[in-house]
C-alpha positions as CSV (number, residue, x, y, z in Angstrom):
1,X,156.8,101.2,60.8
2,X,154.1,102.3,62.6
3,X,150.5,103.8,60.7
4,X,148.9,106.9,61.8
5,X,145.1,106.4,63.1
6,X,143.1,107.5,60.0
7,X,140.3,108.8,61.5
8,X,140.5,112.1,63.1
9,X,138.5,113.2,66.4
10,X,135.7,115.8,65.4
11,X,134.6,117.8,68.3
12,X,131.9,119.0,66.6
13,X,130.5,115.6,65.4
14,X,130.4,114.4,69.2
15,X,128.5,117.7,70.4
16,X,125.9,116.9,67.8
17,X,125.1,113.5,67.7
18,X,125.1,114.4,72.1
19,X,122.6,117.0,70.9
20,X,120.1,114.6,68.7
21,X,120.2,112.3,71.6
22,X,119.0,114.8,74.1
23,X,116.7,116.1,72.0
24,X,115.1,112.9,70.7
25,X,115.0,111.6,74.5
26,X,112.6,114.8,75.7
27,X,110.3,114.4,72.8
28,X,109.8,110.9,73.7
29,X,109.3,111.8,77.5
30,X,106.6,114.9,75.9
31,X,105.1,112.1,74.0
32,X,104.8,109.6,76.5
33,X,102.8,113.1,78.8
34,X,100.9,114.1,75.7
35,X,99.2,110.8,75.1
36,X,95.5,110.7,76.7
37,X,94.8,109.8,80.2
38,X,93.2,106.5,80.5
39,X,90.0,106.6,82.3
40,X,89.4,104.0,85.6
41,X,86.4,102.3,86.0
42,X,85.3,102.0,89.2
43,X,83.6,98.0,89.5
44,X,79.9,98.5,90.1
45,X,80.1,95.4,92.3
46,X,82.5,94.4,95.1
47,X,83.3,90.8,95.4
48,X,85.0,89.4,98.5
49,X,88.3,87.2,97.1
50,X,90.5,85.5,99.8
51,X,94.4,85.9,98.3
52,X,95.5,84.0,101.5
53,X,98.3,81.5,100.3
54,X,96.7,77.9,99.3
55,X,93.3,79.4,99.5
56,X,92.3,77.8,96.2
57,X,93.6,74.2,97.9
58,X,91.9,75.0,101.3
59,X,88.6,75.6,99.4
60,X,89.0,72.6,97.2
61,X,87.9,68.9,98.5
62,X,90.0,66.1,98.7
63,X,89.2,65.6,95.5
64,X,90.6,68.3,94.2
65,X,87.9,69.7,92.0
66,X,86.9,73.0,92.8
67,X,83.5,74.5,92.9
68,X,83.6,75.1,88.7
69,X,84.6,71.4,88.7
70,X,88.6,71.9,87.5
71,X,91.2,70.3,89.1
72,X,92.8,72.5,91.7
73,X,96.6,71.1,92.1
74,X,98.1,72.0,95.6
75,X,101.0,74.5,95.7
76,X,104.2,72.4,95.6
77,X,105.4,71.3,99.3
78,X,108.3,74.1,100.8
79,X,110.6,73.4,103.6
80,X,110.3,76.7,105.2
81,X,106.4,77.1,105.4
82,X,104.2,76.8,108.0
83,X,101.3,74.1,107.0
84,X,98.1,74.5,109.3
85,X,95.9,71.8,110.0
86,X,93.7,70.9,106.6
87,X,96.3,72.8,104.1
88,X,97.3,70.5,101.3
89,X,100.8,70.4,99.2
90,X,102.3,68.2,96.6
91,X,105.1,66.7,96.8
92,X,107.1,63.1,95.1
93,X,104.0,63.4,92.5
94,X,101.1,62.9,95.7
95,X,99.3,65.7,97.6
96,X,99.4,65.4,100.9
97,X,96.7,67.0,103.7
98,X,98.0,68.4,106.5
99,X,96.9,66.3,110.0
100,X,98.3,68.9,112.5
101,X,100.4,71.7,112.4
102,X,104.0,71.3,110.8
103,X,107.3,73.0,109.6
104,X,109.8,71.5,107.5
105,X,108.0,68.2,107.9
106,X,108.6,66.6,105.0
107,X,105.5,64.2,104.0
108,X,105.3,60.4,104.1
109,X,108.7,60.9,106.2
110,X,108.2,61.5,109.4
111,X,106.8,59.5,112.6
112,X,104.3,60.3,113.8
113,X,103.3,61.9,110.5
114,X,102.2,64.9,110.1
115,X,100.8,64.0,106.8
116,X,98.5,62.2,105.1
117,X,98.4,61.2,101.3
118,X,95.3,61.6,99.4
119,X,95.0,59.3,97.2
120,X,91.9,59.9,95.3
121,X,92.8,63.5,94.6
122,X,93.0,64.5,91.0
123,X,96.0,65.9,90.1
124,X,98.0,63.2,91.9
125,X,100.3,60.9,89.3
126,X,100.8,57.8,90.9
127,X,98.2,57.8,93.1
Protein backbone atom coordinates (compact mmCIF):
# COMPACT_ATOMS: atom_id res chain seq x y z
CA UNK A 1 0.00 0.00 0.00
CA UNK A 2 1.05 3.17 -1.04
CA UNK A 3 1.94 6.33 1.66
CA UNK A 4 0.66 9.71 1.17
CA UNK A 5 3.53 12.47 0.76
CA UNK A 6 3.70 14.04 4.24
CA UNK A 7 4.54 17.29 3.56
CA UNK A 8 1.97 19.58 2.22
CA UNK A 9 2.66 22.50 -0.46
CA UNK A 10 2.24 25.93 1.31
CA UNK A 11 1.66 28.68 -1.12
CA UNK A 12 2.31 31.11 1.21
CA UNK A 13 5.72 29.68 2.38
CA UNK A 14 7.01 29.88 -1.31
CA UNK A 15 5.78 33.65 -1.84
CA UNK A 16 7.74 34.53 1.19
CA UNK A 17 10.86 32.95 1.23
CA UNK A 18 10.62 34.43 -2.91
CA UNK A 19 10.04 37.75 -1.03
CA UNK A 20 13.25 37.59 1.50
CA UNK A 21 15.25 36.73 -1.54
CA UNK A 22 14.31 39.73 -3.47
CA UNK A 23 14.50 41.77 -0.88
CA UNK A 24 17.85 40.73 0.51
CA UNK A 25 19.28 40.82 -3.25
CA UNK A 26 18.43 44.86 -3.62
CA UNK A 27 19.88 45.66 -0.27
CA UNK A 28 23.02 44.05 -1.32
CA UNK A 29 22.94 45.79 -4.82
CA UNK A 30 22.03 49.46 -2.41
CA UNK A 31 25.02 48.46 -0.42
CA UNK A 32 27.35 47.69 -3.04
CA UNK A 33 26.13 51.79 -4.53
CA UNK A 34 26.23 53.23 -0.98
CA UNK A 35 29.80 52.30 -0.31
CA UNK A 36 32.30 55.33 -1.06
CA UNK A 37 33.82 56.03 -4.31
CA UNK A 38 37.37 55.25 -4.46
CA UNK A 39 39.46 58.10 -5.49
CA UNK A 40 42.14 57.65 -8.79
CA UNK A 41 45.30 58.89 -8.59
CA UNK A 42 46.58 60.22 -11.53
CA UNK A 43 50.78 59.03 -11.71
CA UNK A 44 52.77 62.26 -11.36
CA UNK A 45 55.25 60.66 -13.80
CA UNK A 46 54.68 58.87 -17.11
CA UNK A 47 57.07 56.06 -17.89
CA UNK A 48 57.36 54.54 -21.36
CA UNK A 49 56.90 50.40 -20.90
CA UNK A 50 57.11 48.32 -24.10
CA UNK A 51 54.19 45.34 -23.48
CA UNK A 52 55.26 43.95 -26.98
CA UNK A 53 55.33 40.14 -26.69
CA UNK A 54 59.04 38.88 -25.59
CA UNK A 55 60.05 42.36 -24.93
CA UNK A 56 61.61 41.39 -21.62
CA UNK A 57 63.76 38.48 -23.76
CA UNK A 58 64.44 41.00 -26.63
CA UNK A 59 65.89 43.52 -23.98
CA UNK A 60 67.73 40.83 -22.19
CA UNK A 61 71.45 39.63 -23.39
CA UNK A 62 72.32 36.30 -24.28
CA UNK A 63 72.92 35.90 -21.05
CA UNK A 64 69.80 36.26 -19.94
CA UNK A 65 70.29 38.68 -17.07
CA UNK A 66 68.35 41.68 -17.39
CA UNK A 67 69.40 45.20 -16.61
CA UNK A 68 68.46 44.50 -12.49
CA UNK A 69 70.72 41.46 -13.03
CA UNK A 70 67.75 38.56 -12.72
CA UNK A 71 67.46 35.98 -14.96
CA UNK A 72 65.00 36.75 -17.68
CA UNK A 73 63.77 33.06 -19.08
CA UNK A 74 62.43 33.23 -22.68
CA UNK A 75 58.68 32.66 -23.28
CA UNK A 76 58.30 28.95 -24.07
CA UNK A 77 58.73 28.22 -28.00
CA UNK A 78 54.90 28.03 -29.91
CA UNK A 79 54.28 26.50 -33.19
CA UNK A 80 52.04 29.19 -34.43
CA UNK A 81 54.14 32.34 -33.70
CA UNK A 82 55.98 34.45 -35.76
CA UNK A 83 59.84 34.71 -34.34
CA UNK A 84 61.67 37.83 -35.87
CA UNK A 85 65.29 37.93 -36.23
CA UNK A 86 66.99 38.24 -32.45
CA UNK A 87 63.64 36.96 -30.48
CA UNK A 88 64.59 34.15 -28.22
CA UNK A 89 62.29 31.09 -26.93
CA UNK A 90 62.82 27.92 -24.87
CA UNK A 91 62.33 24.96 -25.81
CA UNK A 92 63.65 20.86 -24.83
CA UNK A 93 65.13 22.81 -21.59
CA UNK A 94 67.65 25.34 -24.10
CA UNK A 95 66.75 28.83 -25.35
CA UNK A 96 67.22 29.26 -28.57
CA UNK A 97 67.88 32.94 -30.67
CA UNK A 98 66.27 33.48 -33.55
CA UNK A 99 68.87 33.68 -36.84
CA UNK A 100 66.24 34.84 -39.39
CA UNK A 101 62.73 35.06 -39.60
CA UNK A 102 60.65 31.68 -38.90
CA UNK A 103 57.18 30.03 -38.26
CA UNK A 104 56.59 26.81 -36.91
CA UNK A 105 60.26 26.15 -37.16
CA UNK A 106 60.93 24.11 -34.57
CA UNK A 107 64.58 24.69 -33.04
CA UNK A 108 67.65 22.50 -33.44
CA UNK A 109 65.43 20.70 -36.17
CA UNK A 110 65.46 22.12 -39.08
CA UNK A 111 68.15 22.62 -42.06
CA UNK A 112 69.20 25.29 -42.57
CA UNK A 113 68.39 26.33 -39.07
CA UNK A 114 66.65 28.88 -38.23
CA UNK A 115 67.95 28.67 -34.79
CA UNK A 116 70.65 28.91 -32.73
CA UNK A 117 71.18 27.53 -29.09
CA UNK A 118 72.56 29.66 -26.52
CA UNK A 119 74.38 27.96 -24.43
CA UNK A 120 75.69 30.26 -21.83
CA UNK A 121 72.24 31.67 -21.15
CA UNK A 122 71.05 31.34 -17.59
CA UNK A 123 68.02 29.80 -17.28
CA UNK A 124 69.01 26.96 -19.69
CA UNK A 125 69.15 23.28 -17.86
CA UNK A 126 71.38 21.35 -19.78
CA UNK A 127 73.17 23.77 -21.28
Amino acid sequence: MLKKPSFKFHPRTLVSTLLALVIMAFGSAANAQNGEATQLETPSEIVDVDITPNAASRSASTSGESTSGLCAQPEQWLYAKTYEEGEMASHGGKVWKVIKQTKGDMPGKNKPPYWEHVPDHCSSIGG
